[in-house]
Every structure is written in structure tokens, then in C-alpha cells.
N, C-alpha and C positions, 0 to 999 in steps of 0.2 A: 274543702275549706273555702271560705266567704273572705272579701275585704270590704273594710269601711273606713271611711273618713270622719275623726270628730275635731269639730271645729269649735274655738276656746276664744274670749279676749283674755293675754297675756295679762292683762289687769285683775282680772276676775279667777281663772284658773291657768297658770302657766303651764309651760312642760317642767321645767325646776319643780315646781309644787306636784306636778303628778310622779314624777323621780323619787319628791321627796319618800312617797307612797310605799316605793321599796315592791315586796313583793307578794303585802298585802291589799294593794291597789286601792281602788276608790272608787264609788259608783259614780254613775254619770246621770245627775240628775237636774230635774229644772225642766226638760225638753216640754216643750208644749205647742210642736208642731206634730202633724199625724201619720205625714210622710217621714218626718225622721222617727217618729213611735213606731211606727210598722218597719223602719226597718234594722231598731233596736229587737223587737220583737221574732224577728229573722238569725238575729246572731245567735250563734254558738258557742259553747265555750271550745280555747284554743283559736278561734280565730283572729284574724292581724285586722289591723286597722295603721293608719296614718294620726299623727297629732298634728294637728294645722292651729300657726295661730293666726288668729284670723284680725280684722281692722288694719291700722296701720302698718304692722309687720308683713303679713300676707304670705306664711311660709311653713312648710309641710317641714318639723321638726324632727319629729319622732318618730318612730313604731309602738304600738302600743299592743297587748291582747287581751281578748276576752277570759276574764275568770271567772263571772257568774254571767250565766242565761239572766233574762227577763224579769223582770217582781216591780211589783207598787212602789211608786216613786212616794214616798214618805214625805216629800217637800209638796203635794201638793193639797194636802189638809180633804183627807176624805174625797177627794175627786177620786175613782179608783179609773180613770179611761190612761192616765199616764204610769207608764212604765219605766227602766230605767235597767240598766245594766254596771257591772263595776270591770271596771281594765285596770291594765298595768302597764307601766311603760318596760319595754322593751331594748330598744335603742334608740341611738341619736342618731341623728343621719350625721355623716360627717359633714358633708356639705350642704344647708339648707334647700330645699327647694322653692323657688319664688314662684306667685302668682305670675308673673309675665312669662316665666321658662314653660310652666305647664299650658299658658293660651295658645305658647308659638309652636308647642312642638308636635306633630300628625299624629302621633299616640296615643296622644290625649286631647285632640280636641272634643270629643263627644263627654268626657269625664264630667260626673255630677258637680264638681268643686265650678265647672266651665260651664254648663247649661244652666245650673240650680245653687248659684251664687251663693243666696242666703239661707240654703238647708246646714243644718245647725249639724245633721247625722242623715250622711250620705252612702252611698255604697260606689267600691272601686270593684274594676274587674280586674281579671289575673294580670293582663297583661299591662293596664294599667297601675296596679301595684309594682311589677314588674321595673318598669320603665320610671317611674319612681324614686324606686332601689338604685336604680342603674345611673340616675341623675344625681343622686342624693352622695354617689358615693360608695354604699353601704351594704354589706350582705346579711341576712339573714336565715 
């Protein structure tokens, strides 16, 4: 199993709105960066990911999983280089995690969300995800 972080403006796609999805999810589309394309491109179905909202909030909400592998992003009109994947949300974290808890804490300082600010779809490792969980509260 793989983890990933997607990163949302609460304005544009919430966690509430991805919830609303139930447990027929949503694809996650629009990306038009090629680091976060490859490594939508990487996922699996069943794997976890993070919901971060990102801008002003700045906080790792959710859990989310992969239900469909890779396919043509339909929003980008005949471009076929973008890709796109659909998730579901999973859980809540009970207690949010903020941007400044994940800069300050040695587990995560190497974490894509800390190196690769503005990657839109990042990839966590186990133990990062881990440590996450354990911040947030929340088991899975």
C-alpha cells in the first residue's frame, strides 16, 4: 500500500463536499502539474491518502481512498497528457492537523506537503502517514 496527499482550496473542493460523495467518491480532477500526474499515475486502488485543505486553513482533514486507478481527465478538453483518479473520503481526523505541527515535528520534516509546498498531489510515506494518524487523533 502507497500514501498520498491531496491538496483542495476549501472554497473550491472541501472535505464536507468530498463527504458529501458518500461511497461513490469523486474524481480528482483539473491537475496540471506533472509531478503530481505521475504520481496520481502511481496509485492504486485501495490506497489512503490525506485530505489537506490547503490556503488559509492549512490542515490535513481527512483520510481519503483510492477507488479508481488512473484515466483521462475529461476537464482538459482533448489534452490526453492529464490524468486523474476518483477517492473517497474515509475519515475525519478528529483533531485537525495544522501546517505549523507538521513543519515542527522530526517525522515529518522531509514530508512532500514541507519540501513541495505547492504540489497539488504529493506522496506520504508509511511512517509519515503514520505519524499523521497519531497527531490527528485517529485510527484507521
Amino acid at each position: 500500500m502507497q500514501y498520498w496527499l491531496f491538496k483542495s482550496e476549501p472554497g473550491c473542493w472541501s472535505w464536507d463536499d468530498q463527504k458529501a460523495k458518500g461511497q461513490e467518491g469523486e474524481p480528482w480532477d483539473g491537475v496540471r502539474n506533472y509531478q503530481a500526474r505521475n504520481n496520481m499515475m502511481k496509485m492504486k486502488k485501495g490506497d489512503l491518502g490525506f485530505f489537506y485543505h490547503s490556503q488559509k486553513q492549512r490542515l490535513i482533514v481527512g483520510v481519503v481512498e483510492i477507488i479508481k486507478e488512473h484515466y483521462l481527465d475529461y476537464t482538459a478538453e482533448g489534452d490526453d497528457r492529464w490524468q486523474m483518479v476518483d477517492i473517497k473520503a474515509v475519515a475525519d481526523l478528529k483533531k485537525p492537523v495544522n501546517l505549523r505541527e507538521i513543519k515542527e515535528h522530526p517525522d515529518l520534516e522531509t514530508m512532500s506537503l514541507v519540501k513541495q509546498g505547492r504540489l497539488s498531489v504529493g506522496a506520504v510515506t508509511k511512517k509519515e502517514f503514520q505519524t499523521i494518524l497519531k497527531l490527528g487523533d485517529t485510527n484507521i
